[in-house]
C-alpha positions as CSV (number, residue, x, y, z in Angstrom):
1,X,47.5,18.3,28.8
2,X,43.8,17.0,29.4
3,X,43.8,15.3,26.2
4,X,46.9,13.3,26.9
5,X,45.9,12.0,31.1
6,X,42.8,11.3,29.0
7,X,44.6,9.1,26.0
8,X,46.7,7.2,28.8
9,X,44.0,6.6,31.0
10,X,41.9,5.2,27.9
11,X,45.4,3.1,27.2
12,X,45.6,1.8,30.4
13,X,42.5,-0.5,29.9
14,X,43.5,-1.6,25.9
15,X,44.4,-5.2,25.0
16,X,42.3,-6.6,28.5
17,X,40.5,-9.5,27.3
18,X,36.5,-10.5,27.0
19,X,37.1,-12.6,30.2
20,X,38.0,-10.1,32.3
21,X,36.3,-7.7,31.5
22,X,33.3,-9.7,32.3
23,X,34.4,-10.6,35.2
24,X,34.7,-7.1,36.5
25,X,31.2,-7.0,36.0
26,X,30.5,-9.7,37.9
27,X,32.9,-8.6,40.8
28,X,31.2,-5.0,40.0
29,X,27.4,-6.0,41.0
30,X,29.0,-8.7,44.0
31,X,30.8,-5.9,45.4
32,X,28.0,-3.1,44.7
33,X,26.1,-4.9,47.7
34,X,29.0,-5.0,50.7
35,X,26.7,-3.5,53.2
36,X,27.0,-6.0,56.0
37,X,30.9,-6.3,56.7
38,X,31.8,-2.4,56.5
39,X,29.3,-1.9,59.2
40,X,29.7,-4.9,61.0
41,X,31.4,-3.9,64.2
42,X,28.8,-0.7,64.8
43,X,25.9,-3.1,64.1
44,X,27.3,-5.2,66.8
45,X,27.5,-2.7,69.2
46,X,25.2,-0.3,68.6
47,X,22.1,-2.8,67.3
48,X,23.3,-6.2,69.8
49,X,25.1,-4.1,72.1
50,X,28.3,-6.6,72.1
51,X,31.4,-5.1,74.3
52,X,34.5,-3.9,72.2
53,X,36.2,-7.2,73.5
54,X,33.2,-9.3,72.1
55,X,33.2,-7.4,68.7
56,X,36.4,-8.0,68.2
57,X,36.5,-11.9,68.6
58,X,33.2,-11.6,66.3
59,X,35.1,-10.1,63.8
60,X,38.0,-12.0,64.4
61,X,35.9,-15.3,64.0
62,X,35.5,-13.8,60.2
63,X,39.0,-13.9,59.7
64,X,39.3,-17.4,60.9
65,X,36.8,-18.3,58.8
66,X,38.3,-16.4,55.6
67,X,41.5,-18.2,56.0
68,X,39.9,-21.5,56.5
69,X,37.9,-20.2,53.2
70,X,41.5,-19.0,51.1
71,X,42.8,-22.3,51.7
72,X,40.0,-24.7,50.7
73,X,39.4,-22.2,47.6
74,X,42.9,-23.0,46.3
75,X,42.5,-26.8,47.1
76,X,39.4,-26.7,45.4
77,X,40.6,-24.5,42.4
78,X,43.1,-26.9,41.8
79,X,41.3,-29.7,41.9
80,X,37.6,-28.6,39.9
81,X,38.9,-25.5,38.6
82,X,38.6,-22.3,39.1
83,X,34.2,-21.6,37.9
84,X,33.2,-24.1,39.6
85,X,34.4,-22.7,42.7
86,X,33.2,-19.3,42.0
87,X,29.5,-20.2,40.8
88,X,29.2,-22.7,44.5
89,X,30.9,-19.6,46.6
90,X,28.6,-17.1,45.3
91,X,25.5,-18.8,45.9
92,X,25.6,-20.6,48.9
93,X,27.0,-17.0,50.5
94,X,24.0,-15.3,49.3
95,X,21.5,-17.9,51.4
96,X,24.6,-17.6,54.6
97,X,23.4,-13.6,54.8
98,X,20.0,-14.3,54.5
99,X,20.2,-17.2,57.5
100,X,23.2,-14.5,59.2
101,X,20.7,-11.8,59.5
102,X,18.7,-14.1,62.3
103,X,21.2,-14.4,64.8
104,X,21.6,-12.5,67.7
105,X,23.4,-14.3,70.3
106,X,27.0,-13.9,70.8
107,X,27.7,-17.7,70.0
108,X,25.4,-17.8,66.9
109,X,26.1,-15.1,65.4
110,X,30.1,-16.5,65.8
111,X,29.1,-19.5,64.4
112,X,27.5,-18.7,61.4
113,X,29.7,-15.1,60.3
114,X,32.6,-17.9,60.1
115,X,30.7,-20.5,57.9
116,X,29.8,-17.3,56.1
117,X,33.1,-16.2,55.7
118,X,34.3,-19.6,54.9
119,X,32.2,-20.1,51.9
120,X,33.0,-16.0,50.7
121,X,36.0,-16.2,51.0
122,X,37.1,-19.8,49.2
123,X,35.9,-17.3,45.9
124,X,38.8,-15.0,46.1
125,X,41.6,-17.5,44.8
126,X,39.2,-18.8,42.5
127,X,38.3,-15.8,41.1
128,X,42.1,-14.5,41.0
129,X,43.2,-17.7,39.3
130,X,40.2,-17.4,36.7
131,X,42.1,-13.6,36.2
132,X,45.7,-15.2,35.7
133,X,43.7,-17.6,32.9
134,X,42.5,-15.4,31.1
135,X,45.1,-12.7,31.1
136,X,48.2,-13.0,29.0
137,X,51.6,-12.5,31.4
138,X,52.4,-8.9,30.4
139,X,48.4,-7.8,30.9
140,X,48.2,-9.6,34.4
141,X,49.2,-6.5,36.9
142,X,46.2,-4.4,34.7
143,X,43.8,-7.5,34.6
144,X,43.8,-7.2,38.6
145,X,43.7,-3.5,38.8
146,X,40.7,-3.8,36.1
147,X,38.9,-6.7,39.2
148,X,40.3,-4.4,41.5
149,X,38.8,-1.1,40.1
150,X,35.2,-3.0,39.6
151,X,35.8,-4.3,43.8
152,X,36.4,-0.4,44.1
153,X,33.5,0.9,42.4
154,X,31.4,-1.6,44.2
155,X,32.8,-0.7,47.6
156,X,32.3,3.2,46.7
157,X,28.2,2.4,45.8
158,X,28.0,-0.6,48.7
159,X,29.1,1.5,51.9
160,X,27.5,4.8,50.7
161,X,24.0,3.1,50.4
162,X,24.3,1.0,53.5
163,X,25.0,4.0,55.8
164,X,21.8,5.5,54.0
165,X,19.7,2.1,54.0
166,X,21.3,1.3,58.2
167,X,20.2,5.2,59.4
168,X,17.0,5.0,57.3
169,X,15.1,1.5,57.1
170,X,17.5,-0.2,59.7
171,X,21.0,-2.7,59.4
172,X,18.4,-5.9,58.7
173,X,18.3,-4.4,55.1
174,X,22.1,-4.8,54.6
175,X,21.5,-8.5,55.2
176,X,19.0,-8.8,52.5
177,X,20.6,-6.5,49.8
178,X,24.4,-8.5,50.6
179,X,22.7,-11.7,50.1
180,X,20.7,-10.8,46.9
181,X,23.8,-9.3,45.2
182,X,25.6,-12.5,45.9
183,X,23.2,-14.8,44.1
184,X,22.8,-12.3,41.1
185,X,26.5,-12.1,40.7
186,X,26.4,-16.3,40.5
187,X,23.6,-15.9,37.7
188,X,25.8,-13.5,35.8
189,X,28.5,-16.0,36.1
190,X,26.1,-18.8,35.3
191,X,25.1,-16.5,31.8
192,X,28.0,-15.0,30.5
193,X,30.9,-17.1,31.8
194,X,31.2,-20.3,30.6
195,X,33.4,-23.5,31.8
196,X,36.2,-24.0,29.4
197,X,36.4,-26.6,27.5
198,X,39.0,-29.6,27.5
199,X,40.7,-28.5,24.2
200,X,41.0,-24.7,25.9
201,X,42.1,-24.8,29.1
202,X,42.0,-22.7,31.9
203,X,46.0,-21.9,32.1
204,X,47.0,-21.8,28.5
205,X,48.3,-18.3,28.8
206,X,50.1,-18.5,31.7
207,X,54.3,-18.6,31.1
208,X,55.6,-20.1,34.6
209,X,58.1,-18.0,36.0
210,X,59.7,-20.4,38.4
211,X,59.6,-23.9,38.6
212,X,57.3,-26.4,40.2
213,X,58.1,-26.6,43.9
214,X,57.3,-29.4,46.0
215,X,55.8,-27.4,49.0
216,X,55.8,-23.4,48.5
217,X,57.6,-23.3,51.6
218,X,60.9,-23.5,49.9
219,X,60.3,-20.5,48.8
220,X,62.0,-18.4,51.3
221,X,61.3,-14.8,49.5
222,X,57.5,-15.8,49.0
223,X,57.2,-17.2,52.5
224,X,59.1,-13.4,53.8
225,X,56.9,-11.9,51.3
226,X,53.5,-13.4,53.3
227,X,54.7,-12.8,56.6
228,X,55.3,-9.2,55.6
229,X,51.9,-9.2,53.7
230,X,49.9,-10.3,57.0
231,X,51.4,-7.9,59.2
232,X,50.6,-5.2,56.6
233,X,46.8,-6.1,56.3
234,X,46.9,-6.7,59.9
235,X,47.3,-2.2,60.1
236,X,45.0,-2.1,56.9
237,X,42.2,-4.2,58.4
238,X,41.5,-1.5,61.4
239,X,39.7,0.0,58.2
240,X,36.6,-2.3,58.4
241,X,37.0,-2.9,62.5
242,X,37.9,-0.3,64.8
243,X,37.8,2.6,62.3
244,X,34.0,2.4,61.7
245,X,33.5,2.7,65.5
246,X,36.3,5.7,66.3
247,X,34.2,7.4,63.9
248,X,30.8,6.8,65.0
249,X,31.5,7.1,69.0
250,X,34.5,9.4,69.0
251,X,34.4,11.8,65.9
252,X,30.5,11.6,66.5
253,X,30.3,10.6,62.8
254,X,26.4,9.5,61.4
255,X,25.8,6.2,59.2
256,X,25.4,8.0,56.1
257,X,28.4,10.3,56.9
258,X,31.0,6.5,57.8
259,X,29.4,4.9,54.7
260,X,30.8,8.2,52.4
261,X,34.0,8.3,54.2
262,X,34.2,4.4,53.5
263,X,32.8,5.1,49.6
264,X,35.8,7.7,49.2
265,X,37.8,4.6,49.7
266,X,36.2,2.6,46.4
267,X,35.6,5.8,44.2
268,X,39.0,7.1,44.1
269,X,40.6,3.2,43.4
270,X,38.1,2.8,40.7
271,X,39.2,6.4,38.9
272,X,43.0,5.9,39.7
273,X,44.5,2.8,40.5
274,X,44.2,1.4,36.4
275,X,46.5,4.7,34.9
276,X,48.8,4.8,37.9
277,X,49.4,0.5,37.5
278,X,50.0,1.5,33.6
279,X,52.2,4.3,34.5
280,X,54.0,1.6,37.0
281,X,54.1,-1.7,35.8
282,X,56.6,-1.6,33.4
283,X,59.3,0.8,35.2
284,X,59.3,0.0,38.7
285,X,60.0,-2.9,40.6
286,X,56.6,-4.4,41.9
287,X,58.1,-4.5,45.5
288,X,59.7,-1.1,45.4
289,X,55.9,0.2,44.9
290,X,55.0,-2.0,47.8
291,X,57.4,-0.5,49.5
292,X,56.0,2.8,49.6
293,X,52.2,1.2,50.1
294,X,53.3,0.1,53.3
295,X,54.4,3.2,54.3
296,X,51.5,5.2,53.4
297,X,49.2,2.5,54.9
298,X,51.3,2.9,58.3
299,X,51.0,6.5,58.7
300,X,47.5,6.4,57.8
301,X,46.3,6.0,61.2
302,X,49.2,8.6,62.4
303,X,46.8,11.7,61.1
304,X,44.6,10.7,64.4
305,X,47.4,11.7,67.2
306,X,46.7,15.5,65.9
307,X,43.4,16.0,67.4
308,X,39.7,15.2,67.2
309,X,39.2,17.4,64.4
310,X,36.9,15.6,62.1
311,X,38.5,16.4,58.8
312,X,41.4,14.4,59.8
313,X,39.1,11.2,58.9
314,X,39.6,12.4,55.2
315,X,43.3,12.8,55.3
316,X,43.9,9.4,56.9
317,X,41.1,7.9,54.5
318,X,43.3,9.4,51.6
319,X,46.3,8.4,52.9
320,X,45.2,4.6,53.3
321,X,43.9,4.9,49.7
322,X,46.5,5.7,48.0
323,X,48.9,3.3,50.4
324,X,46.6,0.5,49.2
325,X,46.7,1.6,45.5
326,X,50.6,1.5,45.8
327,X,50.5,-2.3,47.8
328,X,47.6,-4.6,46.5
329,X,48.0,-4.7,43.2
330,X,51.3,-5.0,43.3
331,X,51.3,-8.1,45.7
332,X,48.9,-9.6,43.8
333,X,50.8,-9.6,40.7
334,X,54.3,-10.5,42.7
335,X,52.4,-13.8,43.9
336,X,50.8,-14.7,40.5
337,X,54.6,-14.4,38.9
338,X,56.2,-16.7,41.7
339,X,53.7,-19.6,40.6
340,X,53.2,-21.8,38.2
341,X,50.1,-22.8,36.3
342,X,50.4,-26.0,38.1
343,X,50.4,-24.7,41.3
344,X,48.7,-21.5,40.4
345,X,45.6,-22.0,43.2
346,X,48.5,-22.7,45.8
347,X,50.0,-19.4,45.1
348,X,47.0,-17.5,45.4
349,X,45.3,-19.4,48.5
350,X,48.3,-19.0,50.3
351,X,48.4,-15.1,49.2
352,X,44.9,-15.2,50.2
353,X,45.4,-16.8,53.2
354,X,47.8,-14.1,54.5
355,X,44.8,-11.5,54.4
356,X,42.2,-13.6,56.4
357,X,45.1,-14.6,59.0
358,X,45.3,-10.4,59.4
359,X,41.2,-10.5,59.4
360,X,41.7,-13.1,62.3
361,X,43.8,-10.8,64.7
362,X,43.4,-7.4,63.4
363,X,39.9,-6.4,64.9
364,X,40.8,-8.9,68.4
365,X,44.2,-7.0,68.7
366,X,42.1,-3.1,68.0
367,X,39.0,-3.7,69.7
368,X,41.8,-4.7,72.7
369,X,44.2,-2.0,72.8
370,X,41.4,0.9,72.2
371,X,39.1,-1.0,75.1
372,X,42.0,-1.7,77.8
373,X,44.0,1.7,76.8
374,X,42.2,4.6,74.1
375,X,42.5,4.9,70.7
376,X,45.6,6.9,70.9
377,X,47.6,4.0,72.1
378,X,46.3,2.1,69.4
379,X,47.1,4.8,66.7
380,X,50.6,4.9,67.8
381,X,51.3,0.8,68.0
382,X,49.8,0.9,64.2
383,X,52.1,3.5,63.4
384,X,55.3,1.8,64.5
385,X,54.5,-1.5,63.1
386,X,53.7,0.0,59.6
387,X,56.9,1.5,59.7
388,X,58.5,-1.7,60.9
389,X,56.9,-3.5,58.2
390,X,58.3,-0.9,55.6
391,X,61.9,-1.8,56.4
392,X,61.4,-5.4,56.3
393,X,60.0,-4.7,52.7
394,X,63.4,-3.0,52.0
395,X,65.2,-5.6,53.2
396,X,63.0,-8.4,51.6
397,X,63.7,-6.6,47.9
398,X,67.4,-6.2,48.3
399,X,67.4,-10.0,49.0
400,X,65.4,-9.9,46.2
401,X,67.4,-8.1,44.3
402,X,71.1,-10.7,45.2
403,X,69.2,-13.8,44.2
404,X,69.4,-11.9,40.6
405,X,65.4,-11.0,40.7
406,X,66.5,-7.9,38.7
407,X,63.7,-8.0,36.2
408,X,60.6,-5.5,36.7
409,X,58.2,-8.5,37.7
């Protein structure tokens, strides 16, 4: 019985090719130094003593700056391509943490986490477009859970170290480490990636599913598919806002203690996600599995309404994993078959841009509701809109499923 979990978890990672697997290393030592943003909101209250109110507009100024990002990353893709983009991002957001890590005023520090997030965050459809290039269109949904289980494993190592690094030597550390992992993961890239060349180009393996559209907006199930996607991340984004501080000023939790609850997260993506997406990919519709995703990330929160008992961080923290396991992957590879190779960077910024419009209201609309009411109020109004969201994915996939979408994509 061992043997065989062992033989299809070895399977699941079979037939990936050079490019990707290189850059899940490079995502791997980026992601191995997210110390800043998991502990953002407690540095701002607890180190700068910000309000809840002003936290969450900092935080929300991140978002807005990460959607800005998404969509000048696709522009750019499209237009330079897809390395170019990455090598730029990762560098010049290695220098924004170390210039970051100097301001202390509410308006600076506004100012600069949003050109900060701008420049991250114009990487992510760069770096998801380089994925769909180099992946042939039956390896795609494991290509991203490969990127995905390298984010993971960083995000287990990053969090676990900050909460040590924050309680021991102090959160100006997290600034420094963020900023060197950036530039080394843009030297990696700068090594071991190289540009492709004119006679092998950067979309050769991609079969488009659907044809070239003049504006994505005519596509009504993509556009339904976004809206759904925002409103979902907007519950899942309470993860790196209000969660940190629940735990720190109600549950009473240490830094070392948030940053292992926050590692739990990465670790069990990076051991499960890959042989669960093999096991999945091929026999279940991608948004049936999103489906249940959404579910699981809405009830997440839910555990909270039982008590202060602190074990209950672990159940929700569980519960959110395995509800993001079920969604992200999925999405992603439900947006990368609705483009085409033209229009591939589109595709992606938009999907991208769905996440940082969440970023953008998530910890405002938190840091609100748990500073005007409690945190119970704000447990129960993520509840219902996660469930909310679930039947709007049901409804969204038996549309899906009349416009003759019956294929497993």
């Amino acid at each position: 019985m061992i043997k065989k979990i062992y033989q299809k978890y070895i399977a699941s990672f079979k037939g990936l090719s050079r490019q990707v697997w290189l850059l899940g290393i490079l995502m791997l030592i980026n992601r191995s130094g997210t110390m800043v943003i998991p502990f953002l909101s407690v540095y701002l209250t607890q180190k700068l003593e910000f309000s809840l109110e002003q936290t969450g507009f900092v935080m929300g100024f991140f978002g807005l700056g990460s959607f800005i990002g998404a969509y000048v990353g696709g522009y750019l893709t499209d237009k330079i391509g897809h390395y170019k983009v990455q090598l730029w991002s990762l560098l010049l957001t290695g220098v924004m943490f170390f210039i970051l890590q100097q301001m202390t005023t509410f308006l600076m520090f506004n100012l600069f986490i949003f050109l900060t997030s701008v420049i991250s965050d114009s990487f992510r459809p760069a770096n998801m477009t380089a994925v769909a290039s180099y992946s042939k269109p039956e390896d795609q949904t494991r290509s991203i859970s490969l990127i995905r289980l390298a984010i993971n494993a960083g995000w287990g190592i990053g969090p676990a170290i900050a909460g040590l690094i924050a309680l021991s030597l102090g959160y100006e550390w997290l600034f420094w480490l963020d900023a060197i992992t950036c530039i080394t993961a843009g030297l990696f890239l700068l090594a071991f990636l190289k540009p492709v060349t004119k006679d092998q180009p950067e979309d050769q393996t991609i079969v488009p599913p659907i044809p070239v559209l003049k504006s994505l907006f005519t596509d009504k199930i993509f556009m339904v598919f976004l809206g759904l996607n925002t409103i979902t991340m907007l519950v899942f984004f309470q993860l790196m806002s209000t969660l940190p501080v629940f735990l720190k000023t109600k549950l009473m939790f240490n830094e070392a203690s948030i940053g292992m609850i926050m590692a739990m997260n990465g670790f069990l993506i990076a051991f499960i996600e890959m042989p669960l997406v093999f096991l999945l990919e091929k026999k279940i519709n991608s948004l049936k599995v999103i489906i249940w995703g959404t579910f699981l990330i809405g009830i997440s929160y839910f555990v909270f309404l039982l008590g202060p008992w602190k074990g209950l961080a672990l159940v929700s923290m569980l519960l959110l994993t395995f509800g993001e396991m079920f969604h992200m992957p999925f999405a992603n590879a439900f947006t990368m078959r609705r483009a085409k190779k033209a229009q591939m960077g589109k595709y992606m910024s938009f999907y991208g841009m769905s996440f940082s419009l969440a970023f953008i209201f998530a910890p405002i609309l938190g840091m609100q509701i748990a500073d005007r009411f409690n945190y119970d109020t704000l447990w129960s109004v993520l509840t219902i809109i996660g469930l909310l969201t679930t039947i709007g994915y049901v409804l969204l996939y038996k549309r899906h499923l009349r416009d003759g979408s019956k294929s497993i994509p």
